[in-house]
N, CA and C of each residue as an Amber inpcrd file, in Angstrom:
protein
   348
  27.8140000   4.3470000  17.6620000  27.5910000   3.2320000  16.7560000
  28.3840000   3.4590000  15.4780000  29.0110000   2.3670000  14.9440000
  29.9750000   2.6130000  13.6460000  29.0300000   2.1580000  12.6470000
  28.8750000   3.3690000  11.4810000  28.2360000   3.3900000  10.3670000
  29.6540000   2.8910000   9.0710000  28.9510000   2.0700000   8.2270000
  29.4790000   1.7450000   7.0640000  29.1310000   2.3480000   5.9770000
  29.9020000   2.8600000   5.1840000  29.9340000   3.6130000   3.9680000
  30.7230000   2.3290000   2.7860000  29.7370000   1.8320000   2.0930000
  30.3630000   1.3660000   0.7480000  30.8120000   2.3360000  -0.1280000
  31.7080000   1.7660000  -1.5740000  32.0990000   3.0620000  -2.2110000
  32.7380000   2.0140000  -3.2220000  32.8390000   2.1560000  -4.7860000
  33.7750000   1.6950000  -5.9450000  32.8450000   0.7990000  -6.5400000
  31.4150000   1.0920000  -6.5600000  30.8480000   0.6060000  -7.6020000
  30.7650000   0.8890000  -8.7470000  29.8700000   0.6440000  -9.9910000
  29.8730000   0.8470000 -10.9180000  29.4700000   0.0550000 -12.2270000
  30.0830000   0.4190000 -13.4940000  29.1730000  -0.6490000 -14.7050000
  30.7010000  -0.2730000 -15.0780000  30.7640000  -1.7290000 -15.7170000
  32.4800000  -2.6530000 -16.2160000  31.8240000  -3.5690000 -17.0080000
  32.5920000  -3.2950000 -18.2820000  32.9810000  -4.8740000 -18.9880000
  33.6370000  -6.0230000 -18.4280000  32.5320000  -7.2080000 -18.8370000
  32.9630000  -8.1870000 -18.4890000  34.5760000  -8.4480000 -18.8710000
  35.6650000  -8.9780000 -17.5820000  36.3610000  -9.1100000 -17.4640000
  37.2110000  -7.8790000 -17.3920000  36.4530000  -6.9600000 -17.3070000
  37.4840000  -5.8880000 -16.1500000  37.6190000  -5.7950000 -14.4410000
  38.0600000  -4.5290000 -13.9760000  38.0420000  -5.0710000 -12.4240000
  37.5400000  -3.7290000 -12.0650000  37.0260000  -4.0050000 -10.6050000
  36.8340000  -2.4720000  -9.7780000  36.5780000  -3.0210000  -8.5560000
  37.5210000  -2.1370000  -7.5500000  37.6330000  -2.2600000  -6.0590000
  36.7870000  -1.5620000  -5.3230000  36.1060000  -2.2890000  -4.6230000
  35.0430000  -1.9270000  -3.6630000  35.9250000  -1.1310000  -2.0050000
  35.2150000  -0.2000000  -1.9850000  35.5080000  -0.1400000  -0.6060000
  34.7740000   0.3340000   0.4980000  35.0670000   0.3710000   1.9490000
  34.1060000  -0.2260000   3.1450000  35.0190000   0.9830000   3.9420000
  34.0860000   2.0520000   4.2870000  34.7510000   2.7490000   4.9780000
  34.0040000   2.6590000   6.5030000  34.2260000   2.4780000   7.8770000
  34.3830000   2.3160000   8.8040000  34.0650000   4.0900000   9.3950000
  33.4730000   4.5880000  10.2720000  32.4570000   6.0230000  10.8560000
  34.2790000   5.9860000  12.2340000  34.3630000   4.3510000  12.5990000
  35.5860000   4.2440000  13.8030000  36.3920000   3.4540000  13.4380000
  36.8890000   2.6210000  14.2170000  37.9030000   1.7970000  13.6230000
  36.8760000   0.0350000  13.6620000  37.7940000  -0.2000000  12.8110000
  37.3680000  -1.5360000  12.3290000  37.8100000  -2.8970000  13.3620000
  38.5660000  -2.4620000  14.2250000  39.3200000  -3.1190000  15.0100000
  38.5540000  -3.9470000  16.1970000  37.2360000  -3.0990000  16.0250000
  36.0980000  -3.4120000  17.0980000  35.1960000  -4.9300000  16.2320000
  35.8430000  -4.9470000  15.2510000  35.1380000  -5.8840000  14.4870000
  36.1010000  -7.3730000  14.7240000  35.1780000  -8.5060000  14.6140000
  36.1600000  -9.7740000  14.3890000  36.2940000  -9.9480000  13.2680000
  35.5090000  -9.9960000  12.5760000  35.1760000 -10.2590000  11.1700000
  34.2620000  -9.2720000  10.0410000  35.3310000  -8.8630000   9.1970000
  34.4910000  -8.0690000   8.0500000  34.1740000  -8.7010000   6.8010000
  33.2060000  -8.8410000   6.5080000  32.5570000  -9.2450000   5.5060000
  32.0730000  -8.4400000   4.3040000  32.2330000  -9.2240000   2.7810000
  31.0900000  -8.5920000   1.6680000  30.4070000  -9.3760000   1.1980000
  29.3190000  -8.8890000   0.9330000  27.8470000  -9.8570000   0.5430000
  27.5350000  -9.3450000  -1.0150000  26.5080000  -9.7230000  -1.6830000
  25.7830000  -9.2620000  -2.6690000  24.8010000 -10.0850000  -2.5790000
  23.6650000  -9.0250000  -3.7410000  22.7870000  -9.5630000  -3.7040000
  21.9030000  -8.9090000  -5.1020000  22.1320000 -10.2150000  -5.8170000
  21.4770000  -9.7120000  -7.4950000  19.8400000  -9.7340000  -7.3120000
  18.9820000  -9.0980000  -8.2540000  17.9760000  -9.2570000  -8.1390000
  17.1170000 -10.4170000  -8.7760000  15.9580000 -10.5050000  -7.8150000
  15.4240000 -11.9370000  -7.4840000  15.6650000 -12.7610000  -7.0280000
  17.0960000 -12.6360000  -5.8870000  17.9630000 -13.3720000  -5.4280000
  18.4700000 -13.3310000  -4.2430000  18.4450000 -14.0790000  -3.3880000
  18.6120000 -13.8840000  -1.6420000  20.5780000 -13.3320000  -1.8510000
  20.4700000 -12.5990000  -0.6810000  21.6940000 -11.7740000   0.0380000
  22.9850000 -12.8050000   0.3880000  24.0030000 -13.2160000  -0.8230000
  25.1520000 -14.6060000  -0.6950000  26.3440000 -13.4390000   0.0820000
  26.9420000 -14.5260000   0.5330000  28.0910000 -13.8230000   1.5030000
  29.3250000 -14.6190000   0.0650000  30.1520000 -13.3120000  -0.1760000
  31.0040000 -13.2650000  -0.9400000  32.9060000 -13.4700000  -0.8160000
  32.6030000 -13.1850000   0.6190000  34.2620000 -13.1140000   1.3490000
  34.0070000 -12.6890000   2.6860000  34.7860000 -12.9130000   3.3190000
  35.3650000 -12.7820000   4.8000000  36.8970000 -12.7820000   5.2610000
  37.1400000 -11.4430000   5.7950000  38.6920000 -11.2110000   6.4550000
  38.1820000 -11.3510000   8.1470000  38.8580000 -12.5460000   8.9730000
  38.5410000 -12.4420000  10.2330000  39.6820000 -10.9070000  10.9800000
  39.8580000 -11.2670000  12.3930000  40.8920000 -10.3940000  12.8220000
  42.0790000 -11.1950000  12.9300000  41.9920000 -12.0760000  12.6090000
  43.2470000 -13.0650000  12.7530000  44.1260000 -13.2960000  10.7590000
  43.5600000 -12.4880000  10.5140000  43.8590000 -12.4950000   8.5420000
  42.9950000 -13.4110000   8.0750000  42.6080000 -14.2450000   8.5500000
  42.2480000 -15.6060000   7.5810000  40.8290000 -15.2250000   6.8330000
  41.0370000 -15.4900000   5.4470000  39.8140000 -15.2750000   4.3140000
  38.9250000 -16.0710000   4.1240000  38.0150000 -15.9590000   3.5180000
  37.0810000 -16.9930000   2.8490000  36.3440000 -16.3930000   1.9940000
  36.2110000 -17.1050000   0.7560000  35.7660000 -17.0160000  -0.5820000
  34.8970000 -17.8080000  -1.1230000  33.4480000 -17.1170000  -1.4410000
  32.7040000 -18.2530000  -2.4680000  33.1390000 -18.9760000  -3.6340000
  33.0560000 -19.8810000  -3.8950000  33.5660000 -20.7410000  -4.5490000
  33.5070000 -19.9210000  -5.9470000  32.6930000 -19.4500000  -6.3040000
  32.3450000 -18.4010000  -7.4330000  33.4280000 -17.2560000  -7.8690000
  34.5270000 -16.8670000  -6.7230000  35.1780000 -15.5240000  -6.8500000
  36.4060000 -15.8470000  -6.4290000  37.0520000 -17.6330000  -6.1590000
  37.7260000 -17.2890000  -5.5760000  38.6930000 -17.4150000  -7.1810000
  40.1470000 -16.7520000  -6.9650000  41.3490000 -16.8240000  -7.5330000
  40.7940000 -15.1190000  -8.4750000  39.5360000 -14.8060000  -7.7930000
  39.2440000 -13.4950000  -9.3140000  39.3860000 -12.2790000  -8.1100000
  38.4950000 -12.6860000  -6.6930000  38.1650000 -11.2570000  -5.6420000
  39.4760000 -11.2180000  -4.6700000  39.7470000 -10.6790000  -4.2720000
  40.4200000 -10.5530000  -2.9840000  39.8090000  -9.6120000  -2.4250000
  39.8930000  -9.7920000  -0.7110000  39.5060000  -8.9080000   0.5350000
  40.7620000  -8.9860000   1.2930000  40.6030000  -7.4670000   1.5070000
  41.7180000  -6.8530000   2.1770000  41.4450000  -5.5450000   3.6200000
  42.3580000  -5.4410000   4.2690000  41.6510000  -4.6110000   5.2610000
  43.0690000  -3.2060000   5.5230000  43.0030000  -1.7150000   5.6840000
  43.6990000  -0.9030000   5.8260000  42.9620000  -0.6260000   7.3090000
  43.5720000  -0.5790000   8.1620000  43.0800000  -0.6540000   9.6320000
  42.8580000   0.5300000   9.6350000  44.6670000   1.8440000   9.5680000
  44.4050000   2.6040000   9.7000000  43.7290000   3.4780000   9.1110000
  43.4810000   3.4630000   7.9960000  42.3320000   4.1670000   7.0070000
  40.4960000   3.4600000   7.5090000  40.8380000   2.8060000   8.1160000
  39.3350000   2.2790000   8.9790000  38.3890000   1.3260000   7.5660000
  38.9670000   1.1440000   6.8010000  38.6140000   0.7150000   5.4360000
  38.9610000  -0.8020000   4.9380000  38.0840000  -1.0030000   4.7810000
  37.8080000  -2.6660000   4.3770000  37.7120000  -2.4690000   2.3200000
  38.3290000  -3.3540000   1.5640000  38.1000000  -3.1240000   0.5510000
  38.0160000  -4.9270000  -0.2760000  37.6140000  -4.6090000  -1.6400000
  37.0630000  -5.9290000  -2.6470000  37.8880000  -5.7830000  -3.2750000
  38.7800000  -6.1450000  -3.7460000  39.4830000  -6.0210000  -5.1690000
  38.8670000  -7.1530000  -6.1480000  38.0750000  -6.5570000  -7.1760000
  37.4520000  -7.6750000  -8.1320000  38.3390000  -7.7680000  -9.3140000
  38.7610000  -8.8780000  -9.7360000  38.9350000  -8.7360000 -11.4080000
  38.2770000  -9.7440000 -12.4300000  38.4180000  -9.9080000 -13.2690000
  38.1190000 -10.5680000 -14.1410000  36.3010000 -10.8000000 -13.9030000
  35.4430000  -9.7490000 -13.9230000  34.5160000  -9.8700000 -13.7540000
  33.6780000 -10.3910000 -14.9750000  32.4800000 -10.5560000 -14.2810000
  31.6840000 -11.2130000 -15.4350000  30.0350000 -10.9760000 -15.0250000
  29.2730000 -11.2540000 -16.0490000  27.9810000 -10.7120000 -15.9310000
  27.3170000 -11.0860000 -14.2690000  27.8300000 -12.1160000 -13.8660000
  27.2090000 -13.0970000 -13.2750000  27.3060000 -12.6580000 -11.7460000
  28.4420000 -11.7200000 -11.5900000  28.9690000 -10.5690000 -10.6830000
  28.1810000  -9.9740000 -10.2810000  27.1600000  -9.4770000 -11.2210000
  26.3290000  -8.1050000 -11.0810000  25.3440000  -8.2550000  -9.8730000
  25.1390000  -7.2140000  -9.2780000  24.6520000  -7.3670000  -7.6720000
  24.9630000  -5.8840000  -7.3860000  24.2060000  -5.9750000  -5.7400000
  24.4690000  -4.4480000  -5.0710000  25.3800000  -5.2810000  -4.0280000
  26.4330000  -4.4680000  -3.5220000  27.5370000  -5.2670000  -3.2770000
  27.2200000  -4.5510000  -1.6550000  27.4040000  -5.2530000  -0.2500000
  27.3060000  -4.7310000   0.9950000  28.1630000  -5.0860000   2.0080000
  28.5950000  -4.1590000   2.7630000  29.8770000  -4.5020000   3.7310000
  29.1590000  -4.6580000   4.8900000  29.5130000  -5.3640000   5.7310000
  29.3390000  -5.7550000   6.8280000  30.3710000  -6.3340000   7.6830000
  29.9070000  -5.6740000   9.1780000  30.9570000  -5.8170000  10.1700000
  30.3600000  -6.7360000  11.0730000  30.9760000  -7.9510000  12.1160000
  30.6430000  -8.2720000  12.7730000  31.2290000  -8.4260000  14.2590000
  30.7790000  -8.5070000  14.9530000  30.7410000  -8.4020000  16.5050000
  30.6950000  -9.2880000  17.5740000  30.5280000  -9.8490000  18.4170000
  30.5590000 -11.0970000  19.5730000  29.1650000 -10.2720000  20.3390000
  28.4660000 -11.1550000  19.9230000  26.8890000 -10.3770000  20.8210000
  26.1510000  -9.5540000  20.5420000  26.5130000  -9.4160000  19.3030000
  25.7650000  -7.8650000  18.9280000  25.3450000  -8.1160000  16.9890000
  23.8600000  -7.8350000  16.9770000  23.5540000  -7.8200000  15.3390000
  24.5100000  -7.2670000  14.4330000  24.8730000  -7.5210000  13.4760000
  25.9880000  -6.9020000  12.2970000  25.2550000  -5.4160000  12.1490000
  26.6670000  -5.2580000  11.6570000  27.1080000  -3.6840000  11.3330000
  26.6440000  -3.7230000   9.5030000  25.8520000  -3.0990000   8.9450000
  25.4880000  -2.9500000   7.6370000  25.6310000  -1.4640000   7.1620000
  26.1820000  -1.9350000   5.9420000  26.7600000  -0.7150000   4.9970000
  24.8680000  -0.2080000   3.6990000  25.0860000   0.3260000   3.3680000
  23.7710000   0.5610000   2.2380000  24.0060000   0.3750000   0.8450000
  25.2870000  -0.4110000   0.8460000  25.2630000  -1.2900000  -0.6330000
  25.5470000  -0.2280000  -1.7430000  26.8450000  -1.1910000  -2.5540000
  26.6610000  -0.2850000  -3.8510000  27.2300000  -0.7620000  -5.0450000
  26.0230000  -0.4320000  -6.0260000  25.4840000  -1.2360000  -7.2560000
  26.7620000  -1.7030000  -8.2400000  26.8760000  -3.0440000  -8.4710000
  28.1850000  -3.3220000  -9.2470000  27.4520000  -3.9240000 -10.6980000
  27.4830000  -3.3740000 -11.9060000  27.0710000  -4.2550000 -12.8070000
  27.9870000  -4.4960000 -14.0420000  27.8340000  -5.9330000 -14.3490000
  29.2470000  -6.2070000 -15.4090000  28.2930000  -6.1490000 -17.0760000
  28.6080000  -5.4920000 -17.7870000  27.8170000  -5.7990000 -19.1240000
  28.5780000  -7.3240000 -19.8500000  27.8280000  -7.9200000 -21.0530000
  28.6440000  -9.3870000 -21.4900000  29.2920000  -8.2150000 -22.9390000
């Protein structure tokens, strides 16, 4: 079973950046689609971006032109590039892999907070 390791959290001033990354136990290749989520408190789990296996992205309306998602196959590593962050950011940030038939692959999240 492929375990996810998040990694590049942290506390940033608003409107700095920090890249998240999604390290993969195998290869990522077994995945169709990798995903990052967050989830601030008091607040249900929003899906933030998506890289399918075919490249194609998707962005909450909230992040797009600020996050990019990107994928290093051979490093087995999925990553966030955030910039221009802002309070509103702040969340535990979670990678997830998905599959054809099979429940997602979940990472154990890690804490991103922007001060104003």
């Amino acid at each position: 079973q492929v375990r996810l390791v998040e990694s590049g959290g942290g506390l940033v001033q608003a409107g700095g950046s920090l890249r998240l990354s999604c390290v993969a136990s195998g290869s990522i290749l077994v995945f169709h689609r990798m995903s990052w989520y967050r989830q601030a408190p008091g607040k249900l789990r929003e899906l933030v971006a998506t890289l399918s296996s075919s490249n194609t992205t998707y962005y909450v309306d909230s992040v797009k032109g600020r996050f990019t998602i990107s994928s290093d196959n051979a490093k087995n590593t999925v990553y966030l590039q955030m910039n221009t962050l802002k309070p509103d950011d702040t969340a535990v940030y979670f990678c997830a892999g998905s599959r054809v038939g099979v429940s997602d692959y979940w990472g154990r999240g890690t804490q991103v907070t922007v001060s104003s």
